[in-house]
C-alpha positions as CSV (number, residue, x, y, z in Angstrom):
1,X,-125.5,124.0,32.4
2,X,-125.2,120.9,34.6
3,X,-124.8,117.2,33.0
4,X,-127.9,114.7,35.1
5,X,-127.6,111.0,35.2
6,X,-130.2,108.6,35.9
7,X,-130.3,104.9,36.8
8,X,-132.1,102.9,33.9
9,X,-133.1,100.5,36.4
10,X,-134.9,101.4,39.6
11,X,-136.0,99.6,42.5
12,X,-139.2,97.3,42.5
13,X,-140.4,93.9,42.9
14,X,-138.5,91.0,41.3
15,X,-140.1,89.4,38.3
16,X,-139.7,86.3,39.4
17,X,-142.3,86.3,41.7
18,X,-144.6,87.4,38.9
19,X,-143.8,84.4,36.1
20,X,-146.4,82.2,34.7
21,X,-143.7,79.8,33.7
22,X,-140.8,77.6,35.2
23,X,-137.3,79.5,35.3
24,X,-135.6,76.1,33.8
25,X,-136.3,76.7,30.5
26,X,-134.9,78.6,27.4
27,X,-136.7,81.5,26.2
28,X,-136.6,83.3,23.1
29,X,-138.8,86.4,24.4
30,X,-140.4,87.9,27.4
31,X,-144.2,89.2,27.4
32,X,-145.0,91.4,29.8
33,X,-148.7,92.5,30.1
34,X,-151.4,93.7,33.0
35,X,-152.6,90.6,35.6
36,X,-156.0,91.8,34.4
37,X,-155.8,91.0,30.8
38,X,-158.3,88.7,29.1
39,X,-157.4,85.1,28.6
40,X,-159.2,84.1,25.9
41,X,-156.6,87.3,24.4
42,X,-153.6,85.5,25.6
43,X,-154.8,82.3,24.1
44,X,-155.9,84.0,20.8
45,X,-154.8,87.6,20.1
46,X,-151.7,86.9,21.7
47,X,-150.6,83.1,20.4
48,X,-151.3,84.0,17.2
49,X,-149.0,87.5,17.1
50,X,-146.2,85.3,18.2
51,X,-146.8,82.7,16.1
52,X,-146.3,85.2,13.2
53,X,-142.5,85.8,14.4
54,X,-142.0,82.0,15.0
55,X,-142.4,82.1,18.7
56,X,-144.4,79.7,20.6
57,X,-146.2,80.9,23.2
58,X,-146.2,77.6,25.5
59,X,-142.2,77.2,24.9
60,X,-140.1,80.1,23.5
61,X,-142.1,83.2,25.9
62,X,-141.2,83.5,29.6
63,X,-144.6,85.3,30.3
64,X,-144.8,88.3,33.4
65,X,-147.7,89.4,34.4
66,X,-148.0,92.9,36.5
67,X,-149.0,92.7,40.0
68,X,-152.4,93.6,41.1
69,X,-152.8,96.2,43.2
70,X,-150.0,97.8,40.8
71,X,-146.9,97.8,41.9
72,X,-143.2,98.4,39.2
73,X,-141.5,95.1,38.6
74,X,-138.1,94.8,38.1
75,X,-137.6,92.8,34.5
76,X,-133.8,93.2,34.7
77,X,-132.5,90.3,36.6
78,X,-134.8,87.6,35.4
79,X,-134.0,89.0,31.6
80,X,-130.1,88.1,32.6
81,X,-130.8,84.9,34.5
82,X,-133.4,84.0,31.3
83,X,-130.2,84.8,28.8
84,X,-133.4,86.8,26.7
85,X,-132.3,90.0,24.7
86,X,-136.0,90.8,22.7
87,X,-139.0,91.8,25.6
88,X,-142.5,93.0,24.7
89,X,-145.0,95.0,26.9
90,X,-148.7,95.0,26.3
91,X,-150.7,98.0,28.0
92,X,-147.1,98.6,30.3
93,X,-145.1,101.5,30.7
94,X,-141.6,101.7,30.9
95,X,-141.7,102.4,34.9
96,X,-144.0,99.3,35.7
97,X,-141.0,97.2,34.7
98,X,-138.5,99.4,36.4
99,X,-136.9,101.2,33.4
100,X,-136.1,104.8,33.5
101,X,-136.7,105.8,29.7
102,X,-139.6,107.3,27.9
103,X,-140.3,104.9,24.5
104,X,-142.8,105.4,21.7
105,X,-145.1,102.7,21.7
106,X,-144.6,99.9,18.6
107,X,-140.9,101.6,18.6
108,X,-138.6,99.6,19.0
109,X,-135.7,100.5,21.7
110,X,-132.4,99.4,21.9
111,X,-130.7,99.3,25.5
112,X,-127.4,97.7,26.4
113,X,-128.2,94.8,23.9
114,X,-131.3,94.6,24.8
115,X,-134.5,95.4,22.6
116,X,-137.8,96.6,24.1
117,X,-141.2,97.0,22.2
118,X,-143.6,98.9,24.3
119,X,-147.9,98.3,22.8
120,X,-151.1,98.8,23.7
121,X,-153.1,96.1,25.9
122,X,-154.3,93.2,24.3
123,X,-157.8,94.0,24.5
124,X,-156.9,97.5,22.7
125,X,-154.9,95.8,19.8
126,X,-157.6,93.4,19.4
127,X,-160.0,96.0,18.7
128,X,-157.7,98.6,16.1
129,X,-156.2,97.0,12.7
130,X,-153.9,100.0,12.5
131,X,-152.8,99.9,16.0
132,X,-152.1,95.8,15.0
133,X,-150.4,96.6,11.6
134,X,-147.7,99.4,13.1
135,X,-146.9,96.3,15.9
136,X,-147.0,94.0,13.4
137,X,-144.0,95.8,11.2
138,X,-141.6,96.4,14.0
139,X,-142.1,92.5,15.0
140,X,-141.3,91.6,11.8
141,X,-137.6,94.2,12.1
142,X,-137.2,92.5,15.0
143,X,-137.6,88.7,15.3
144,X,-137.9,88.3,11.1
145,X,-135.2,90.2,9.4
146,X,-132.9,87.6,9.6
């Protein structure tokens, strides 16, 4: 029986090229969600999650939006140029930011002092109290436990 590794990281575009914000600033988290979600989510849905976990979403998130037509971003580099350690995907797989791992969504997972919490899109949360409730308890591990 043979022992396989596998990069966690593979090759993709850079994230920088993707960011909605300015790279001189510090950020608490990174959001990472589909170009195509709604705005009037980000502004509501979305401000109003993070506010929860004392984030701001116009200071403390370094927002990433996936490219249209879909191509994998690589998160990696601009999480270690950012200094962040807490990311969260909305309606993103692991291997559209470039990581090789398989995660249960509202899970949270640990990698290399990094924590990753993959959740439905926006527009799917915003629709599904229990779906809002299991993300909403893992947040609160996360960013509220201290």
């Amino acid at each position: 029986m043979g022992f396989h590794t596998f990069n966690l990281i593979a090759q993709s575009i850079q994230a920088n090229e993707q960011l909605s914000h300015p790279t001189n600033h510090l950020f608490k988290v990174m959001v990472v969600l589909k170009a195509q979600e709604d705005k009037s989510l980000l502004d509501g849905l979305l401000a109003k999650i993070l506010a929860a976990i004392h984030i701001d979403i116009s200071k403390d998130v370094c927002l990433v939006k996936t490219a249209e037509p879909y191509h994998p971003i690589n998160i990696i580099n601009t999480i270690k140029d950012l200094n962040i350690d807490k990311v969260i995907c909305f309606g993103v797989q692991p291997k559209d930011v470039a990581l090789n791992f398989t995660n249960a969504l509202y899970q949270p997972m640990h990698v290399g002092g990094l924590t990753f919490v993959f959740a439905d899109t926006l527009s799917t949360l915003n629709k599904d109290a229990n779906k809002k409730k299991a993300l909403w308890g893992n947040l609160q591990q996360i960013f509220l436990k201290e």
